[in-house]
C-alpha positions as CSV (number, residue, x, y, z in Angstrom):
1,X,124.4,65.1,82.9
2,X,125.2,68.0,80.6
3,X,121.5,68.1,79.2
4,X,120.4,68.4,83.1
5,X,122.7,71.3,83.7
6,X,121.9,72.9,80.3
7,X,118.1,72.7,80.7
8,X,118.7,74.3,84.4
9,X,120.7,77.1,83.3
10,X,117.7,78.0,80.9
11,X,115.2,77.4,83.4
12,X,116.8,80.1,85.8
13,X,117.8,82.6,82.9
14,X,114.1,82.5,82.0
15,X,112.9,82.8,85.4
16,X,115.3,86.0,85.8
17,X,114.2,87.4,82.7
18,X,110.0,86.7,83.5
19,X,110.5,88.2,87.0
20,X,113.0,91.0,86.1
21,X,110.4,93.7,85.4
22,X,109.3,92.8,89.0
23,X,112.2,93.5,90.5
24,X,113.3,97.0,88.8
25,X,113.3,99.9,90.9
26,X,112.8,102.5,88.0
27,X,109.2,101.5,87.1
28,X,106.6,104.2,88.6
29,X,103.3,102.9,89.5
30,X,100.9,106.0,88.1
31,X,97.4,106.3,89.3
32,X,94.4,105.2,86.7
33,X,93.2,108.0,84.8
34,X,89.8,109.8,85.4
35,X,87.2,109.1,82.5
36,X,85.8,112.7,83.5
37,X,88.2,114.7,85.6
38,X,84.5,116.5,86.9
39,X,83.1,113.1,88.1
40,X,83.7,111.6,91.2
41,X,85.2,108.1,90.8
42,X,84.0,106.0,93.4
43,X,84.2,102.2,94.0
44,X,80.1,102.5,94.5
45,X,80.4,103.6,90.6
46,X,83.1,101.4,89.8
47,X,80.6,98.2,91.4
48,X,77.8,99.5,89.5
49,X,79.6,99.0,85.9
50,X,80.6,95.7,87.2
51,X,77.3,95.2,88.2
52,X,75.7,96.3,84.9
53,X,78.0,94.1,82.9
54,X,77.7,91.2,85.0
55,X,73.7,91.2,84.5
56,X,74.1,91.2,80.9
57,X,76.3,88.8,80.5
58,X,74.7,86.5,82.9
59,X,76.6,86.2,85.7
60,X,73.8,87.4,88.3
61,X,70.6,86.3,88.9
62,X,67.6,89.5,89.0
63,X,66.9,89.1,92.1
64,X,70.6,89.8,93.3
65,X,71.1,92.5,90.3
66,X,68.0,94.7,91.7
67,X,69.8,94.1,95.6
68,X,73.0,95.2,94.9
69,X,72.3,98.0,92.2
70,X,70.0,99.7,95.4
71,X,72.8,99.4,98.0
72,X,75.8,100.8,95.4
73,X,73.2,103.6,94.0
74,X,72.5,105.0,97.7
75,X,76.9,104.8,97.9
76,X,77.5,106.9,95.1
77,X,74.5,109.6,95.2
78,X,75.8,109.8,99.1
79,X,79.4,110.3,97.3
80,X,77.8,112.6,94.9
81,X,75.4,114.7,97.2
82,X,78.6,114.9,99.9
83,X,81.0,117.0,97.4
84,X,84.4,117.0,99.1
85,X,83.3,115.7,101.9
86,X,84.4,112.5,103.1
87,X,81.9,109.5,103.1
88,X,81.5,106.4,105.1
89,X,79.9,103.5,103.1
90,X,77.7,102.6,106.7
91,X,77.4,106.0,107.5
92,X,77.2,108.4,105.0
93,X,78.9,111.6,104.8
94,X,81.3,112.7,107.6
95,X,81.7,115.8,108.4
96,X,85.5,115.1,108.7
97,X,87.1,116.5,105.9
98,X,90.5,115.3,106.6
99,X,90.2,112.4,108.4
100,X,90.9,108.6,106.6
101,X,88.1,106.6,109.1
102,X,84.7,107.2,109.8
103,X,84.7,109.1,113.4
104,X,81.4,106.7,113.9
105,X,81.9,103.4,113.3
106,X,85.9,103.2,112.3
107,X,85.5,102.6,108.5
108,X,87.6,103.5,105.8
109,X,86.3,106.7,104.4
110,X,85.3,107.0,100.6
111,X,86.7,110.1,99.1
């Protein structure tokens, strides 16, 4: 009986000290860094690294590679040709500059 409470006081006081860091209210979540603070960082860009790095490692067939890299490349030189401009990823640019959803078709806007 003692074991059984023993090993359930250290299964809690572990728990508490795993999840702790969870918990604490301190802890500021920062945003990621910029690898070039003049780039746009778009999640088109951020698919095509995937994308690149999937294809050499394997994980994609050509056929899917060549599909995919089009569809992310016309995202991020749409990004890219746009400027400040908000973009929609069915849309293309928007010519909302301050508005969160495409005006169009309801999407979330790419910034």
């Amino acid at each position: 009986m003692t074991a059984l409470l023993v090993g359930t006081a250290l299964a809690v006081a572990s728990l508490c000290y795993v999840l702790y860091p969870l918990f604490r209210a301190d802890i500021a979540v920062l945003p990621r860094p910029l690898a070039d603070a003049g780039m746009h960082q778009t999640p088109a860009i951020d698919a095509l690294r995937e994308l690149e790095f999937d294809r050499q490692t394997g994980k994609i067939s050509d056929a899917d590679y060549e599909t995919l890299k089009a569809r992310y490349t016309e995202q991020a030189v749409a990004v890219m040709r746009a400027g400040d401009a908000r973009v929609c990823a069915r849309c293309g640019p928007r010519p909302e500059r301050d508005a969160e959803f495409c005006s169009k078709c309801g999407a979330a806007l790419i910034s």
